[in-house]
N, C-alpha and C positions, 0 to 999 in steps of 0.2 A: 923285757922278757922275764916269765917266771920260772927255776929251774925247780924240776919236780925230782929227787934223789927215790929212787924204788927198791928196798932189799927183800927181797922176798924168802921168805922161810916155808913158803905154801910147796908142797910136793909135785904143784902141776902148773903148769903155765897158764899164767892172767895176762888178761887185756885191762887196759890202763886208761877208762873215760875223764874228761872236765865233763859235771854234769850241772846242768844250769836248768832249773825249772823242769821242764819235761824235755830238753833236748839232751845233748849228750856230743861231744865230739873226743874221739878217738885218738890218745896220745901215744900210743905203742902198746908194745906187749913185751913183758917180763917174763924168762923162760923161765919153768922151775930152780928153785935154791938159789937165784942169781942176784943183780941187780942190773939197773937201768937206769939212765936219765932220758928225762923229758923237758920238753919247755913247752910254754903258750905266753900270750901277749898278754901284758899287765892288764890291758883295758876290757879281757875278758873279767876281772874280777867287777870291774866296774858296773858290768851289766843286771848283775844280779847279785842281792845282798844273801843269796844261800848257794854262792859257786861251791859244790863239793868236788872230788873223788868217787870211783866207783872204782874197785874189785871187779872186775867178770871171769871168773875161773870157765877155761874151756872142758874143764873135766865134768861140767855139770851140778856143782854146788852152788849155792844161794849167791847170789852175787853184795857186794858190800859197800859200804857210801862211808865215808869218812866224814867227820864231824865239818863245821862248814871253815871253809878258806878265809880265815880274818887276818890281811896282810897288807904291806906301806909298800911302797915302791922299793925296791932294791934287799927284798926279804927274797927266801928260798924255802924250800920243803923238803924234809927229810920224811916216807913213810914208811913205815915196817911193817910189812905183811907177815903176821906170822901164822906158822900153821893150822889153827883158829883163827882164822879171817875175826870173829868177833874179836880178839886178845891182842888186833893190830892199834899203831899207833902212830900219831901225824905229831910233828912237831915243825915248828915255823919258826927260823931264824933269821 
């Protein structure tokens, strides 16, 4: 499993996609100011060499994709959503 670490500094509560090619599956939702963990199965990254992230603000702003998931087995993800969805930032340990 991959754990996805979410701190959100966004004013309004996001939905938290894996998004693979044109599909998309739904990892939770992070309430505003908070944070959240998530997970999905390694062999999703497997399936496609552009697994991202997606942002979905419920409040109606642009929704946001993180740059793509390059990771080994037994790495995690820290992102930062900050209140400028663009000024967010993924990092992989």
């Amino acid at each position: 499993m991959v754990s996805v670490e979410v701190e959100s500094h966004y004013q309004g509560d996001i939905i938290v996609y894996l998004v693979q090619g044109d599909q998309r599956q739904r990892l939770g939702t992070v309430t505003a100011l908070s944070k959240a963990e998530f997970s999905f199965p390694y062999r999703r990254l497997q399936m496609s060499s552009s697994t991202r992230l997606m942002a979905y603000p419920l409040a109606g702003a642009q929704a946001y994709l993180s740059e793509p998931l390059l990771m080994q087995p037994g790495q995690w993800v820290s992102w930062t959503l900050e209140s400028d969805l663009d000024r967010s930032s993924l990092a992989v340990y």
